[in-house]
C-alpha positions in Angstrom: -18.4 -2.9 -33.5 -18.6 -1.6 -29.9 -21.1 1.0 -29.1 -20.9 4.3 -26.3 -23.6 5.1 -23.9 -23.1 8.5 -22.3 -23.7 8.5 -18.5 -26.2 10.2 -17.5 -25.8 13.3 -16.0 -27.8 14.1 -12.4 -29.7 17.1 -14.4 -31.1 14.1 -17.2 -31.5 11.4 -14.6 -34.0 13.6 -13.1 -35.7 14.4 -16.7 -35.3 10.7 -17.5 -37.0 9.3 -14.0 -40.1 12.1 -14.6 -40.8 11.3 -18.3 -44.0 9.3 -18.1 -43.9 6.0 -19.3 -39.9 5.8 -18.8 -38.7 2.2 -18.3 -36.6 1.6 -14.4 -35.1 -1.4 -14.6 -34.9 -3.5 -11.4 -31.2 -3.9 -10.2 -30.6 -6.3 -8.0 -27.2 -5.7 -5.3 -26.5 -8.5 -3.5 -23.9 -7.3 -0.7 -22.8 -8.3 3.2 -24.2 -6.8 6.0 -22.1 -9.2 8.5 -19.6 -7.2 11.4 -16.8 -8.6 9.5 -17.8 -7.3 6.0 -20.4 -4.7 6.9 -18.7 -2.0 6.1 -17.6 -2.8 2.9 -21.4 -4.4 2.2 -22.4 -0.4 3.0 -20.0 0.5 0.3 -21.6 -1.3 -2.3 -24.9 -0.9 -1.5 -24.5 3.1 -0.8 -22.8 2.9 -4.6 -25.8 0.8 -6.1 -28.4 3.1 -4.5 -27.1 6.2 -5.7 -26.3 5.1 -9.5 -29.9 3.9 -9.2 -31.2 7.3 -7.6 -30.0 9.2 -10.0 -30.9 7.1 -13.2 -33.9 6.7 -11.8 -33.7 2.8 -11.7 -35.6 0.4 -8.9 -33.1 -1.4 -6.3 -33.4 -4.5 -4.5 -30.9 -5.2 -1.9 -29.9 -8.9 -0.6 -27.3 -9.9 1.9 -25.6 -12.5 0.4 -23.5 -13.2 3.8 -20.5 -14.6 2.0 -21.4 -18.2 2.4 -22.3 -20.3 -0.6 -25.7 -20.6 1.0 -26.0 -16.9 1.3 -25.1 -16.4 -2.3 -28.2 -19.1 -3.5 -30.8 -17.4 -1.2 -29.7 -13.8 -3.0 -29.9 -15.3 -6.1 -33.8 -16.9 -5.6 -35.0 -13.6 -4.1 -33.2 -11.8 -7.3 -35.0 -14.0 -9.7 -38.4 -14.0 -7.2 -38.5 -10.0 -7.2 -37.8 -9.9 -11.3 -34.7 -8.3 -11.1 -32.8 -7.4 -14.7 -29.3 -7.4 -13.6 -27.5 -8.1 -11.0 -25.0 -5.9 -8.6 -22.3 -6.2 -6.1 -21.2 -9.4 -4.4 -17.8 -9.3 -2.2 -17.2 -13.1 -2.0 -16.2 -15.8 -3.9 -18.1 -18.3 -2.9 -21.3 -16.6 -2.7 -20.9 -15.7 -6.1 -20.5 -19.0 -7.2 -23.1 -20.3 -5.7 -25.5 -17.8 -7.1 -24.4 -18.1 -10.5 -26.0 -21.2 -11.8 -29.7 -20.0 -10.5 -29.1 -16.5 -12.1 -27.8 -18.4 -15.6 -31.3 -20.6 -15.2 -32.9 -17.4 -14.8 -31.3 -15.5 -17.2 -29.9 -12.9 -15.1 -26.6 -11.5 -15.5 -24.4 -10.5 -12.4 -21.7 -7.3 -12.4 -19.4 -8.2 -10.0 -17.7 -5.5 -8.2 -15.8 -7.2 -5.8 -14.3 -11.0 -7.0 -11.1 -11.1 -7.8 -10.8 -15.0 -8.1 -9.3 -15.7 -11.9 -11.5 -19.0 -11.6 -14.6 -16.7 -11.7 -14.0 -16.0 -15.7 -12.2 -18.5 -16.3 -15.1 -21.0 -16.2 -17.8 -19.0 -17.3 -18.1 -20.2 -20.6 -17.9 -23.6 -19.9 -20.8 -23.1 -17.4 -22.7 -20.7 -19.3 -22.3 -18.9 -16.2 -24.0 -15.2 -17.3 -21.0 -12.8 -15.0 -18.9 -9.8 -15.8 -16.8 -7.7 -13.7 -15.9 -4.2 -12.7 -13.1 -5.6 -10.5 -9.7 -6.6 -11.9 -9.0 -10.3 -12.3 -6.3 -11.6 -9.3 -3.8 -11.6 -11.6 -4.1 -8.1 -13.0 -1.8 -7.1 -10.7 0.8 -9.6 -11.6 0.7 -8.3 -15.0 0.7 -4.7 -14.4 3.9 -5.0 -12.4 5.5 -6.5 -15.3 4.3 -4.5 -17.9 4.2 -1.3 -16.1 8.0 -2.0 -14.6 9.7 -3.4 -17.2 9.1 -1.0 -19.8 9.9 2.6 -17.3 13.1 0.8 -15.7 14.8 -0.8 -19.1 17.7 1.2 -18.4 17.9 1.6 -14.5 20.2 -0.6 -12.6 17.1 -2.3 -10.6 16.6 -5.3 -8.1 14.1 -7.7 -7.0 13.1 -8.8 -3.5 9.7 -10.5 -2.2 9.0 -10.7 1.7 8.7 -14.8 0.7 5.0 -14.8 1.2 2.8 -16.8 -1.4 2.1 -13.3 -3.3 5.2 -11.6 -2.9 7.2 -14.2 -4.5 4.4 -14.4 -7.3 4.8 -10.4 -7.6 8.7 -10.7 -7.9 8.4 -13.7 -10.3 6.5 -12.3 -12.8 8.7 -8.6 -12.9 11.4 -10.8 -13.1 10.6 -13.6 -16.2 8.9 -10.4 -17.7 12.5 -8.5 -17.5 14.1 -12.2 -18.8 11.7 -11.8 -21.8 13.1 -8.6 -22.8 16.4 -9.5 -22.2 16.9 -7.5 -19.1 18.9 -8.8 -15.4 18.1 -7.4 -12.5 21.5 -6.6 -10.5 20.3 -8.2 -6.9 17.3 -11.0 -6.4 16.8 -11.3 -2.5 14.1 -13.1 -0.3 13.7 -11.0 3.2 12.8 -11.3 6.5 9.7 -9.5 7.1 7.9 -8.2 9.7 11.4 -6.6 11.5 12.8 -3.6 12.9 14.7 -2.5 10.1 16.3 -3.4 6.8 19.4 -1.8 7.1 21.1 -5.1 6.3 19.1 -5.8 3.0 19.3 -1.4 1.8 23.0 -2.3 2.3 23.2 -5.1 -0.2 20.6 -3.3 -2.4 23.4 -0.3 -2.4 26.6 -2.4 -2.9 24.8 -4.1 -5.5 24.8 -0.4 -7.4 20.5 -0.9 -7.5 19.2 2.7 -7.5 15.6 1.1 -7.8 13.8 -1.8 -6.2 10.6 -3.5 -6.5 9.2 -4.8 -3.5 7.3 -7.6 -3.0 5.9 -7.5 1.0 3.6 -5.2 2.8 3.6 -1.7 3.8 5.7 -1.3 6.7 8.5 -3.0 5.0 8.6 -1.1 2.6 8.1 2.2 4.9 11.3 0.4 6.9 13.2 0.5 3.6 12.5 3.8 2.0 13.7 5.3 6.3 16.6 3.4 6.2 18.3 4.2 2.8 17.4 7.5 3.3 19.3 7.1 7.1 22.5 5.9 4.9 21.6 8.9 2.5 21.1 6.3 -0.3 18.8 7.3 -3.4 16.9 4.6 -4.0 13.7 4.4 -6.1 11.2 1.9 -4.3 8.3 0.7 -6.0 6.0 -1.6 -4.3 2.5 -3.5 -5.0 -0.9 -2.2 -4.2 -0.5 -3.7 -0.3 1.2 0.1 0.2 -2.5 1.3 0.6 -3.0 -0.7 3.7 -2.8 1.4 7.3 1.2 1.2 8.6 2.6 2.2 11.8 5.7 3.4 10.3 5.2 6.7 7.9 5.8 6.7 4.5 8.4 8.8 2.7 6.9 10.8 -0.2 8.1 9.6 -3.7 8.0 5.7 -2.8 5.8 4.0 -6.2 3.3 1.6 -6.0 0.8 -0.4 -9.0 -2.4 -0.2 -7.9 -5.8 1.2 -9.3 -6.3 4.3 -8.3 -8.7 5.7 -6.1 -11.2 8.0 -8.2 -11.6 10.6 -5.8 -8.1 11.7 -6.6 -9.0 12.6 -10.6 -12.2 13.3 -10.0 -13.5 16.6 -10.4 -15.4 19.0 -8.5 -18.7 18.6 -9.7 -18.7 15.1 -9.9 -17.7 14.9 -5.7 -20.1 17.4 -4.7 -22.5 15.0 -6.0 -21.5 12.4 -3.6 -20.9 14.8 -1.0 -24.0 16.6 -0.8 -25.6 12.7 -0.6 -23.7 12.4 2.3 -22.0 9.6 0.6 -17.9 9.2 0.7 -16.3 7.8 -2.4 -13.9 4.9 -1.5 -13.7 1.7 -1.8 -16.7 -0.8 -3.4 -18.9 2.7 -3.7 -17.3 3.6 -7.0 -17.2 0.4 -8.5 -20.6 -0.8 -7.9 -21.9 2.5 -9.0 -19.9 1.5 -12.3 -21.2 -1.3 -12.1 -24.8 -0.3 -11.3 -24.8 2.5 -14.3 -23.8 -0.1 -17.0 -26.7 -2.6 -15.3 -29.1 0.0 -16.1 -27.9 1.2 -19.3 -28.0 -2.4 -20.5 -31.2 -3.2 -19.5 -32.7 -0.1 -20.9 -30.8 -0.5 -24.4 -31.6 -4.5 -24.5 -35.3 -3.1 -24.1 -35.1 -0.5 -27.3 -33.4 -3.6 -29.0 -35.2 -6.5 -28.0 -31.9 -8.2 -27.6 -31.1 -10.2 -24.1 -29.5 -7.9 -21.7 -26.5 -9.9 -21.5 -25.9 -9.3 -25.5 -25.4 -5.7 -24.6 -23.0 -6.4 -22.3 -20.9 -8.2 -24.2 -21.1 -5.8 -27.0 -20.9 -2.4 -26.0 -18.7 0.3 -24.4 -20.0 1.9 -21.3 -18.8 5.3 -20.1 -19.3 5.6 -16.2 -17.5 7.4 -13.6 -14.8 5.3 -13.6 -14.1 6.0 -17.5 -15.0 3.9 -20.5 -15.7 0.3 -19.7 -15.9 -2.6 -22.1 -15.5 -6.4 -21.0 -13.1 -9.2 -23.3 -14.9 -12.4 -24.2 -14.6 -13.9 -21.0 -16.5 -11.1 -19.6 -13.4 -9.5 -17.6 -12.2 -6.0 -17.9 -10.8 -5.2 -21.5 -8.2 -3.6 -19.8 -5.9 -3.8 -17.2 -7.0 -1.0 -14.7 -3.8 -1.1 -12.4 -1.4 2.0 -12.9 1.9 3.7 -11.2 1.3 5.7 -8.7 3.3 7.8 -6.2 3.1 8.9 -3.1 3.2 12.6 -2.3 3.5 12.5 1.6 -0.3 12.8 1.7 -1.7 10.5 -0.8 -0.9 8.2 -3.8 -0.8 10.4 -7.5 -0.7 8.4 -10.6 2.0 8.9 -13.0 1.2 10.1 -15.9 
């Protein structure tokens, strides 16, 4: 049986921090401070500072400079300052590095920002005490398939990839996922990326009779496609991976698709960003997740108290509601479920489908 804790509100965070004799757990955040990461490293720790502000939690911030060495030295000063849980970490191998000292110390760790399937996939058989806020690496993979298959089952729709490593897998898996339910797309085309325009490849896409198109490549491709079919007054559907969030130089015609997760500030409401604007804060990127992430470290550690259970018995049994919605983790300590969804572009910004 799975359990709800509420999040707490700003109003009962502030009763909660001033009750005398209130328990604030220590939260560790272990985050980069590096030029090349810095800014996201900000993210996270602006996230983890204000979850912990307004639950009225302790925070101890570590760079863990996303080096394996980094992530052992975050993980001794976690388990030197008596940290409950742990926060954050952008990189792989930091992480990894980290884990076995946290597992000796009895620590768990709340990822916010590793991807890497390998993460989860060897935790039991390391005892390795980690769940995540962030989707595994192949969520995406999935939510293409799932998400694409099931809207276009009768569209006349084609496949191309930009022949990258990841746009081939992207294509790959929409396409043995459309084999599986006994469904052909009507073109299958590899690309030349990176070019001027796609006229050539819209034209085939058109003679084909496609009136949608997953894409498998970067933004400006896809930007390139979407001008072009609409240059040869073509109405074609494009629906392309969560890549279409990256800058572009080309602009990008409203109604183009794309699976991705997307960003809370767009469903969040009013109250909930005047909180973060009047801290002065900007919701994107790591801030939301590690303040997911931050709220269930708390809530765990406060309800493994009341229970005298193991924090990290809580967090395999129980259903946390934080800003980013109800959160529960699988037996492998990932996401329950898959947090990608369809999106569309407006002309301003990306608006999830309902």
């Amino acid at each position: 049986m799975r359990l709800t804790l509420s999040m707490l509100s700003l109003a009962g965070a502030i009763t909660l921090s001033g009750t005398a004799g209130a328990v604030e757990p220590r939260i560790g955040v272990a985050a980069p401070t590096e030029e090349a990461t810095a800014l996201l490293g900000e993210q996270m720790r602006q996230g983890a500072r204000f979850a912990a502000q307004t639950a009225g939690a302790e925070l101890v911030a570590v760079d863990e400079q996303c080096t394996a060495e980094g992530g052992e030295v975050a993980a001794r000063s976690f388990r030197d300052a008596g940290v409950r849980v742990a926060v954050g970490f952008l990189c792989t191998q930091s992480l990894e590095a980290a884990l076995p000292i946290l597992a000796e110390a009895e620590i768990p760790v709340i990822t916010s920002g590793v991807r890497s399937n390998g993460i989860t996939d060897r935790r039991q058989r390391n005892a390795w005490l980690v769940w995540r806020v962030a989707p595994r690496a192949d969520a995406e993979l999935a939510a293409v398939a799932d998400i694409l298959v099931d809207r276009w089952r009768d569209e006349l729709f084609a496949i191309v990839d930009d022949g990258t490593i990841h746009g081939r897998e992207l294509a790959e898996s929409l396409r043995l996922a459309a084999e599986l339910a006994g469904l052909e797309p009507v073109f299958i085309d590899t690309y030349r990326p990176q070019v001027d325009n796609q006229i050539g490849l819209v034209g085939r896409l058109r003679r084909a009779g496609a009136t949608h198109v997953f894409v498998g490549g970067d933004r400006d491709d896809i930007a390139i496609m979407a001008r072009d079919a609409a240059g040869l007054d073509y109405n074609l559907t494009i629906a392309g991976p969560e890549s279409l969030r990256a800058a572009g130089d080309v602009p990008l015609a409203a109604g183009v698709l794309m699976i991705a997760i997307p960003e809370w500030a767009d469903g969040a409401d009013d109250d909930a960003l005047a909180r973060f604007r009047n801290a002065g804060i900007i919701p994107e990127g790591y801030v939301v997740p590690t303040h997911a992430a931050t709220e269930i470290a708390i809530q765990a550690s406060r309800m493994a108290d009341e229970q005298g259970v193991p924090v990290a018995d809580v967090l395999a049994g129980t259903t946390f509601d934080t800003l980013l919605g109800d959160i529960a983790f699988d037996e492998d300590g990932d996401l329950a479920g898959n947090p990608f969804r369809l999106l569309r572009y407006d002309g301003q910004r990306f608006i999830p489908i309902e």
